[in-house]
KEFITI-878078 format. One record per residue (C-alpha): residue in one letter; x, y, z. Coordinates in steps of 0.2 Angstrom, whole numbers, m for minus. Layout:
<'A',<X,Y,Z>> ...
END
This chain:
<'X',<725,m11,1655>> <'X',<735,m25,1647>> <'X',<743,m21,1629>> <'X',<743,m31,1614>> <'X',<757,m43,1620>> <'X',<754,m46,1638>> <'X',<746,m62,1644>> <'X',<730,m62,1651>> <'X',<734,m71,1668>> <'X',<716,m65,1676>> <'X',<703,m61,1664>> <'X',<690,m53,1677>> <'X',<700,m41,1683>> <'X',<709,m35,1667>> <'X',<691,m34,1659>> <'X',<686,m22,1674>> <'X',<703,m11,1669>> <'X',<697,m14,1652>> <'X',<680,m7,1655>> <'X',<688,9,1667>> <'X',<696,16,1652>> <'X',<681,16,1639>> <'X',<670,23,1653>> <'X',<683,36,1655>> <'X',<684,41,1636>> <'X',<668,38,1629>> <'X',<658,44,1646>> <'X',<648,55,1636>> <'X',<639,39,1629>> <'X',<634,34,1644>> <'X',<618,35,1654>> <'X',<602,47,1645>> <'X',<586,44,1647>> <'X',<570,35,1639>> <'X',<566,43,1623>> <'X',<581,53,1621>> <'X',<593,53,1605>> <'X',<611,53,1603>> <'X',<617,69,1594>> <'X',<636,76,1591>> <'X',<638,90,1604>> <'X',<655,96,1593>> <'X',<667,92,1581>> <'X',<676,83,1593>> <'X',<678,65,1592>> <'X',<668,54,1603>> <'X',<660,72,1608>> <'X',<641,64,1610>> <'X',<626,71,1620>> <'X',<608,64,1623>> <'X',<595,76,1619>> <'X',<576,75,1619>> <'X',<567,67,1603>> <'X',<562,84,1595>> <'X',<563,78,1577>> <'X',<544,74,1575>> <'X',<532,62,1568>> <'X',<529,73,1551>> <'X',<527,64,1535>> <'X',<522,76,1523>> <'X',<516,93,1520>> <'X',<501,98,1507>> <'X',<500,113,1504>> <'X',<484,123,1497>> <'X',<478,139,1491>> <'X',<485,153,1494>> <'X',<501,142,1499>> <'X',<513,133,1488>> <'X',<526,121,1487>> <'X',<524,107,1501>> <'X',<531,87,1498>> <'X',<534,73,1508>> <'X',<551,71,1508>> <'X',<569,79,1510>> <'X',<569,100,1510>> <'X',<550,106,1507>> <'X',<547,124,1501>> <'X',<532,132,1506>> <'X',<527,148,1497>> <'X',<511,159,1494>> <'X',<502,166,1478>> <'X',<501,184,1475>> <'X',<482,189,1480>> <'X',<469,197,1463>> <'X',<451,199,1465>> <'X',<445,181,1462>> <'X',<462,171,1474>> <'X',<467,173,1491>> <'X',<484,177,1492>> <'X',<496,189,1497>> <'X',<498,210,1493>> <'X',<507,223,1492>> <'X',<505,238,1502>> <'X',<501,256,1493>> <'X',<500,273,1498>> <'X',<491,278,1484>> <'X',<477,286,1482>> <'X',<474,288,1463>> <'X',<480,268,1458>> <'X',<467,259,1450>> <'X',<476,242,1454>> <'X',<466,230,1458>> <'X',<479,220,1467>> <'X',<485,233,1480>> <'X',<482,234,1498>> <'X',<480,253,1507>> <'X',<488,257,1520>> <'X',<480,269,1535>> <'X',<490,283,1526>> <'X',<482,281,1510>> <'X',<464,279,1518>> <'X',<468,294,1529>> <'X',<473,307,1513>> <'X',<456,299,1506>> <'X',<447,304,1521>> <'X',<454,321,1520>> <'X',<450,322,1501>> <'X',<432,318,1504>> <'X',<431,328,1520>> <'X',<435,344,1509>> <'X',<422,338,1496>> <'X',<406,348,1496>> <'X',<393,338,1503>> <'X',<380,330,1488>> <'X',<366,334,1502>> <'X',<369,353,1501>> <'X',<358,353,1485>> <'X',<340,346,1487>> <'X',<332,353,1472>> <'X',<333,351,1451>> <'X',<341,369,1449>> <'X',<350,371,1462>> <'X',<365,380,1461>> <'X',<381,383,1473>> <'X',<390,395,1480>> <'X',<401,400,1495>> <'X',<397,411,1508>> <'X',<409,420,1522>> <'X',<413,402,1529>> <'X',<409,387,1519>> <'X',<396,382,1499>> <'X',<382,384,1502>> <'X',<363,384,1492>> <'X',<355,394,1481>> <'X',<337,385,1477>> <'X',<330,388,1459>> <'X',<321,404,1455>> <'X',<303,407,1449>> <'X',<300,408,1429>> <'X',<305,424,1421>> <'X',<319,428,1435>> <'X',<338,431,1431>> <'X',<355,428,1442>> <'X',<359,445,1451>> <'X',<367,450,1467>> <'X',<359,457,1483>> <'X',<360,475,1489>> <'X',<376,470,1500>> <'X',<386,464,1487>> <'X',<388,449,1494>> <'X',<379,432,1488>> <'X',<370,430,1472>> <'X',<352,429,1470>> <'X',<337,427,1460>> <'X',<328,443,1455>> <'X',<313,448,1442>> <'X',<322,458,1429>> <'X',<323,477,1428>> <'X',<315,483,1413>> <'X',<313,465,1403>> <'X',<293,461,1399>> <'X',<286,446,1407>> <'X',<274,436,1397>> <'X',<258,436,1409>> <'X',<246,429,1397>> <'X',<240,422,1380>> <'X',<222,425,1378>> <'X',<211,419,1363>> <'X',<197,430,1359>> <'X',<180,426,1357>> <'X',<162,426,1362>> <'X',<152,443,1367>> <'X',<165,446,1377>> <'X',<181,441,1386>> <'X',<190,443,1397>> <'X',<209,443,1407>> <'X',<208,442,1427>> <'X',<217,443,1440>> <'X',<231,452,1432>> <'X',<248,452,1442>> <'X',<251,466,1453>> <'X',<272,463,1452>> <'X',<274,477,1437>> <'X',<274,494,1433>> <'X',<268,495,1415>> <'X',<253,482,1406>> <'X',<257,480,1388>> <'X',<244,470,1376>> <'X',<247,464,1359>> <'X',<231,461,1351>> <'X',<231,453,1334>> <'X',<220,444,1319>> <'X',<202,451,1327>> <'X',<189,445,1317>> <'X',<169,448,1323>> <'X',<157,433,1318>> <'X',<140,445,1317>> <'X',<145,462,1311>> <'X',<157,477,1309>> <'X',<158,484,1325>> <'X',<170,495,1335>> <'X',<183,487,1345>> <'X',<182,491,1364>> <'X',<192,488,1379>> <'X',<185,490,1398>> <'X',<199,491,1410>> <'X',<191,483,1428>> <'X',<175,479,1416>> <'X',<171,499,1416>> <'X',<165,508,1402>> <'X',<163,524,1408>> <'X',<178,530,1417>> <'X',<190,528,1402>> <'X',<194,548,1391>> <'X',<206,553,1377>> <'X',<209,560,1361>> <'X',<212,549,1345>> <'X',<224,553,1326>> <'X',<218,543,1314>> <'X',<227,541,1294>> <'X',<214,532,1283>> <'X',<221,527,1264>> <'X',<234,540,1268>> <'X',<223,556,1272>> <'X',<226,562,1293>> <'X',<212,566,1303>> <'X',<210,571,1323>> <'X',<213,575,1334>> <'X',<197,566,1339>> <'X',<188,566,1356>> <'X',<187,552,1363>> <'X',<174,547,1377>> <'X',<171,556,1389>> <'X',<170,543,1400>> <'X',<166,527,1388>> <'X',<179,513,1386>> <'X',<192,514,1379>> <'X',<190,511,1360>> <'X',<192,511,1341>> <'X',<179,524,1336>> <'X',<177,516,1320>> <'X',<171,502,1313>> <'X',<182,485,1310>> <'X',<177,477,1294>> <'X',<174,461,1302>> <'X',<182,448,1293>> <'X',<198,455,1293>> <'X',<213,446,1301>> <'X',<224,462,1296>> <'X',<217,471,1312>> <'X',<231,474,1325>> <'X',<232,486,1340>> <'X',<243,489,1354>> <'X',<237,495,1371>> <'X',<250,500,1385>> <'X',<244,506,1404>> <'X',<256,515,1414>> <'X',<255,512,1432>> <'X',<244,503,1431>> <'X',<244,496,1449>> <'X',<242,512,1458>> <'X',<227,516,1468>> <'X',<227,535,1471>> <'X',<227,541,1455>> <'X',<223,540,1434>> <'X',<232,529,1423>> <'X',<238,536,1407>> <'X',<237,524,1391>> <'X',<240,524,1373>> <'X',<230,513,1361>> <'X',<236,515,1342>> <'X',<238,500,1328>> <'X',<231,496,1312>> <'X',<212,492,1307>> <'X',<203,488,1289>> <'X',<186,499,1292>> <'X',<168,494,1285>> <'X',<171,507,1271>> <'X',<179,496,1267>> <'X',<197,508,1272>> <'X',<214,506,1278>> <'X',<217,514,1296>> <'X',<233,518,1307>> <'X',<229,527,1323>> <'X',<236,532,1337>> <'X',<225,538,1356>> <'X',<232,545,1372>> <'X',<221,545,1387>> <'X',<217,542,1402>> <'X',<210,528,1414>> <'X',<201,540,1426>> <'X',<198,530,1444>> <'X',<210,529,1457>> <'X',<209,512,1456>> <'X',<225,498,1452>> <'X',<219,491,1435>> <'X',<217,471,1439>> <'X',<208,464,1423>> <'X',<205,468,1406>> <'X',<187,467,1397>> <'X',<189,467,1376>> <'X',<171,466,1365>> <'X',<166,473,1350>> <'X',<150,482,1346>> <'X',<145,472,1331>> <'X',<142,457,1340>> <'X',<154,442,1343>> <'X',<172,440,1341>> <'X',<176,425,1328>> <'X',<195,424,1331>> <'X',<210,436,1339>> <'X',<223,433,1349>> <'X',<230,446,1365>> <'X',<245,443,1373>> <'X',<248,452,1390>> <'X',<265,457,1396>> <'X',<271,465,1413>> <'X',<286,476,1411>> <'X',<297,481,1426>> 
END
């Protein structure tokens, strides 16, 4: 390789000397392949290699929702948007399960404890009825469908689960009966009580005075008593009543007084081996015209359960009156 001073006597072959020692130093320049690139390898000098043309054809990027950012040019930041109910977007993940975000995402644990909440829920099925009530049994809640009118809340014989039970004792309303006509009368009386109790008010008769009579069963020859009677504060009696008739007043209700009000109460009145025992007492205004309290015990004589109620008076016609029939327990 000649140096800066020497002559150059033969050109060819000092350029091929020339030529050996760039090839030797710059070798990693040499050669590569058709679409390849020349890259540093290192931080050494001349330290070059050929590498494949990776870099692309990219002249832009546009980013759109839920991404941001983009550009066409040097460093491009791509980012993307929170998520809410009306964008796309990203969320955050939540165990919750009492949030009431909007913007939170659950995970399989969250939906697993709701799960487990709603699996422990009792069932909106188990009640099929208006009035349905709940209540648990050995195991699991369970229904108790709505009782009948009249029936009260109790607990059955075992003690162990509520139900619904006519009450002990308590009156039932069974009827309310206007009276009127020759005659009227209450049927099919319910068979579910021990004691009938009427409350008979404002009788008033559209043809005459006349004395008030009731037929238990429509008889009136098997009723019998005696009767105490106070009229304008003087006692008289006792009084035979019947035998065998219906059961009645004995005297006479003036008959345009609304005043008149009586009480009739049956014991037993659904057996059907033996009598029924009754009392019949109240207050009448009689033809004289008098003021009457009185008070009757007898007896329904026929072993027969007592299933309907026949009121008339003998004077003719009822105008107005009012009995309401009760069942006691």
């Amino acid at each position: 390789m000649p140096t800066a001073t020497d002559l150059v006597t033969d050109l060819p072959a000092d350029f091929e000397v020339f030529g050996q020692a760039v090839a030797t130093s710059m070798a990693d320049l040499l050669g590569g392949t058709s679409g390849q690139i020349l890259a540093k390898n290192s931080n050494t000098d001349m330290d070059f290699v050929w590498i494949a043309n990776d870099q692309g054809d990219i002249t832009g990027v546009t980013a759109t929702s839920p991404l941001t950012g983009g550009g066409t040019s040097g460093a491009i930041t791509i980012g993307i948007q929170d998520a809410t109910t009306s964008v796309k977007g990203s969320v955050q993940l939540s165990d919750s399960t009492s949030t009431t975000s909007s913007v939170l995402a659950s995970t399989p644990t969250a939906t697993k404890s709701a799960y487990d909440l709603a699996d422990a829920a009792i069932a909106k099925s188990t009640v099929t009825t208006a009035g349905d009530i709940i209540y648990r049994n050995a195991t699991v809640p369970v229904r108790l469908g709505i009782g009948t009118a009249g029936q009260v809340l109790t607990v059955n014989s075992g003690a162990t689960a509520p139900q619904w039970a006519t009450p002990t004792g308590g009156m039932t309303l069974l009827s309310t009966t206007t009276l009127s006509g020759a005659t009227t009368t209450i049927s099919s009386i319910s068979q579910s009580y021990k004691t009938l109790i009427a409350f008979i008010f404002g009788v008033t008769n559209a043809t005459g005075d006349g004395v008030f009579r009731i037929a238990p069963n429509a008889s009136t020859t098997d009723s019998f008593g005696v009767q105490i009677t106070n009229t304008n504060n003087t006692a008289t009696g006792p009084v035979t009543i019947g035998g065998n008739t219906y059961i009645n007043t004995v005297t006479a209700l003036a008959r345009a007084n609304t005043a008149n009000n009586m009480t009739l109460q049956i014991n037993n009145y659904t057996n059907a081996s033996n009598n029924k025992n009754y009392t019949f007492n109240g207050y009448i205004r009689t033809t004289s015209p008098s003021d009457m309290v009185f008070w009757q015990s007898g007896s329904y004589a026929v072993a027969t359960a007592v299933s309907s109620l026949v009121f008339s008076n003998a004077g003719g016609n009822f105008s107005t009156g009012t009995v309401l029939l009760y069942g006691v327990s």
